[in-house]
C-alpha positions as CSV (number, residue, x, y, z in Angstrom):
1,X,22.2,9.2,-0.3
2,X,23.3,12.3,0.8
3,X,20.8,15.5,1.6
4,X,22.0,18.8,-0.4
5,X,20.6,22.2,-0.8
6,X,22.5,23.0,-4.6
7,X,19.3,23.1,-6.7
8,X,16.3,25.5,-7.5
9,X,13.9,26.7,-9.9
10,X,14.1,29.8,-12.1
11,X,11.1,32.2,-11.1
12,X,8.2,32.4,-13.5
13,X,6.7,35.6,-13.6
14,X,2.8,36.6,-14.5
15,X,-0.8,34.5,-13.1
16,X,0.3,30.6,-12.1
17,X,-2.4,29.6,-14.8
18,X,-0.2,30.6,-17.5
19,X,3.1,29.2,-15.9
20,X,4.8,26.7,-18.5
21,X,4.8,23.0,-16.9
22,X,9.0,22.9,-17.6
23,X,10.8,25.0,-15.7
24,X,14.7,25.9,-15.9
25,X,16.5,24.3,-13.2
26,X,19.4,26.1,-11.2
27,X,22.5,24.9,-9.5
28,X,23.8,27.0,-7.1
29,X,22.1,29.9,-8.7
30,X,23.4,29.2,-12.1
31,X,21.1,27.8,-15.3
32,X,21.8,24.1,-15.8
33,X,20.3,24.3,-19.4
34,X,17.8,21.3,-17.9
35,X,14.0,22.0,-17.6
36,X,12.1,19.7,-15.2
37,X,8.6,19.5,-14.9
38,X,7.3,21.2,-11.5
39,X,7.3,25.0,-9.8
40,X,9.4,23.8,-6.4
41,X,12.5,21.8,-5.6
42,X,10.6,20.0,-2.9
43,X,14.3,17.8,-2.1
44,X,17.4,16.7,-3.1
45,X,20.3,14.3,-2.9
46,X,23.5,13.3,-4.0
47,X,23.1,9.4,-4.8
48,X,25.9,6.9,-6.2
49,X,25.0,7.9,-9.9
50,X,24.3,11.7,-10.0
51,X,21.3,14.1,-8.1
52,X,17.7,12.8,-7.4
53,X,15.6,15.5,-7.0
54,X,11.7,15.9,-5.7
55,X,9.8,18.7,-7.6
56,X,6.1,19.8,-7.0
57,X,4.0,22.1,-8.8
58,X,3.0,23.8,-5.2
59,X,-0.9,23.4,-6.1
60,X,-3.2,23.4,-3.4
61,X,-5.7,21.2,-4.8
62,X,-3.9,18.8,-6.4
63,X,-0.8,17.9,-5.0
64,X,2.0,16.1,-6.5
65,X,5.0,15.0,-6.7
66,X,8.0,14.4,-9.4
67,X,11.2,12.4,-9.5
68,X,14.2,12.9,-11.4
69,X,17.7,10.9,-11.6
70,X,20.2,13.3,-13.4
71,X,24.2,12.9,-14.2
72,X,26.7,15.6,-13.0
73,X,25.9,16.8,-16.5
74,X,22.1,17.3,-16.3
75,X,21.2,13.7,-18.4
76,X,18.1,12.8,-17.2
77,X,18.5,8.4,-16.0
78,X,15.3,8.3,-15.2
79,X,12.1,9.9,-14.2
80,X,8.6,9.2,-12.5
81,X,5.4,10.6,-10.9
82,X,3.5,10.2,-7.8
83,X,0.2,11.5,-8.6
84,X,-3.9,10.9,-9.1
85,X,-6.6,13.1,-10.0
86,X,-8.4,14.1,-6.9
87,X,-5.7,12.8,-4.7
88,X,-3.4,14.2,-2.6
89,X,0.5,14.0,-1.8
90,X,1.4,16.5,0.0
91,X,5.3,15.7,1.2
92,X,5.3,16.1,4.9
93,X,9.1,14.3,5.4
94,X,11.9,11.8,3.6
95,X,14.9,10.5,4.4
96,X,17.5,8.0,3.1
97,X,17.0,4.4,3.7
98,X,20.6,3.1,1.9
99,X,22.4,4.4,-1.2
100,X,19.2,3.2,-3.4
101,X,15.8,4.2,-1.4
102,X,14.6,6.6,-0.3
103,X,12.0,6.8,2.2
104,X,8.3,9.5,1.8
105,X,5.9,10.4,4.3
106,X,2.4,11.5,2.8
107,X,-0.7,11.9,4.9
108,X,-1.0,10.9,8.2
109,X,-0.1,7.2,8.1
110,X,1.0,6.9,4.5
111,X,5.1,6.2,3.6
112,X,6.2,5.2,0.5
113,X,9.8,3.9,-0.6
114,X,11.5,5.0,-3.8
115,X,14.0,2.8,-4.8
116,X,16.5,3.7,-8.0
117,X,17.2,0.7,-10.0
118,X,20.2,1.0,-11.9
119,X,20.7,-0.8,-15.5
120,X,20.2,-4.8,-15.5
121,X,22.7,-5.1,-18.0
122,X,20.1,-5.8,-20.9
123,X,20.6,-4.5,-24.4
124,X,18.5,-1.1,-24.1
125,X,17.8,-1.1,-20.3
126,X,17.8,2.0,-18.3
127,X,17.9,3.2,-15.3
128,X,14.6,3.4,-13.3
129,X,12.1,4.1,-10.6
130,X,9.7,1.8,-8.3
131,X,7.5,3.7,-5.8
132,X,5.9,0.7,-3.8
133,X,3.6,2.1,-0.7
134,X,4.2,1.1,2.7
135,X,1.5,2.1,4.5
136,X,2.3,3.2,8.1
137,X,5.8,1.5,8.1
138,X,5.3,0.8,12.1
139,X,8.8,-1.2,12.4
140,X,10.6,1.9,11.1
141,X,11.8,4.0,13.8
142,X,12.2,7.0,11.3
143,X,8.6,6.3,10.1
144,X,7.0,6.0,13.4
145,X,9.1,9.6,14.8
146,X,7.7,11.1,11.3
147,X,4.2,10.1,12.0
148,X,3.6,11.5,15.1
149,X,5.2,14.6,14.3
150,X,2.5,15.1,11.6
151,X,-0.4,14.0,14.2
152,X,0.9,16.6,16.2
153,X,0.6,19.4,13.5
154,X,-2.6,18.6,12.7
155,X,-3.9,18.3,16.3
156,X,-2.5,21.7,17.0
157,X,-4.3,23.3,13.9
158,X,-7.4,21.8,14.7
159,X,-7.3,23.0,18.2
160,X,-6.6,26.5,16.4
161,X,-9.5,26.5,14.1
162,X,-11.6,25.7,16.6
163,X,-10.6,28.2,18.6
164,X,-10.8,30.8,16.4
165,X,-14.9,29.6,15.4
166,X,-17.3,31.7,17.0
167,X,-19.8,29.8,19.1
């Protein structure tokens, strides 16, 4: 897989509470004719069989991801969604693992790996998703450099909250 910066999102105009949940995607600043659910292009990347991108709907209470698999053409292969009432994932970092994962650092200590599985050959089998959580992920270099860059950020803004309480 292979980072790229060729997609956005068309802008919605008016209050976010009335913002459809489709929105035209853009390559290179022209319409695609696709519409993908999600606000922000969160990532993207060239893979063996088209563009897997990472959409979010930027809410701050409830934050979530999306995952698309679309041809040259814009034919969505496959599709799937990270996301629980309540919960939060928040995409702090990713990065390829081989030309089929992908690697996703939520939280503090949580990683996940999304892994595209092409076709098995079966009459009416698709291409598809599986998001298996890792945890921490302490054997992975990448994982453990990820980690503590996040502790970091969230040490510093709790030393600047705190500092900015009166006592």
């Amino acid at each position: 897989m292979e980072p790229i910066q060729e997609f956005s999102f068309a802008r919605h105009d008016g209050p976010y509470e009335q913002w459809p949940d489709r929105t035209p995607l853009l390559r290179n600043g022209v319409p695609t004719g696709a519409r993908l659910q999600g606000y922000v292009v969160e990532a993207q990347y060239r893979c063996v069989y088209g563009n897997l991108l990472i959409t979010s709907y930027d809410c701050p209470f409830e934050e979530s991801n999306s995952f698309f698999l679309l041809t040259d053409e814009y034919t969505l292969l496959a599709q799937i969604q990270l996301a629980v009432p309540y919960g939060s994932y928040l995409l702090h970092a990713h990065w390829p693992v081989d030309a089929w994962q992908l690697r996703l650092h939520y939280q503090p200590r949580l990683i996940y790996t999304l892994t595209i599985k092409p076709p098995s050959g079966v009459f009416g089998s698709r291409f598809s998703f599986a998001l298996q959580c890792e945890g921490a992920l302490t054997g992975d270099s990448r994982a453990r450099e990820s980690i503590a860059d996040l502790e970091r950020q969230l040490v510093g803004i709790a030393e600047h909250l705190r500092s900015e309480t009166p006592h």
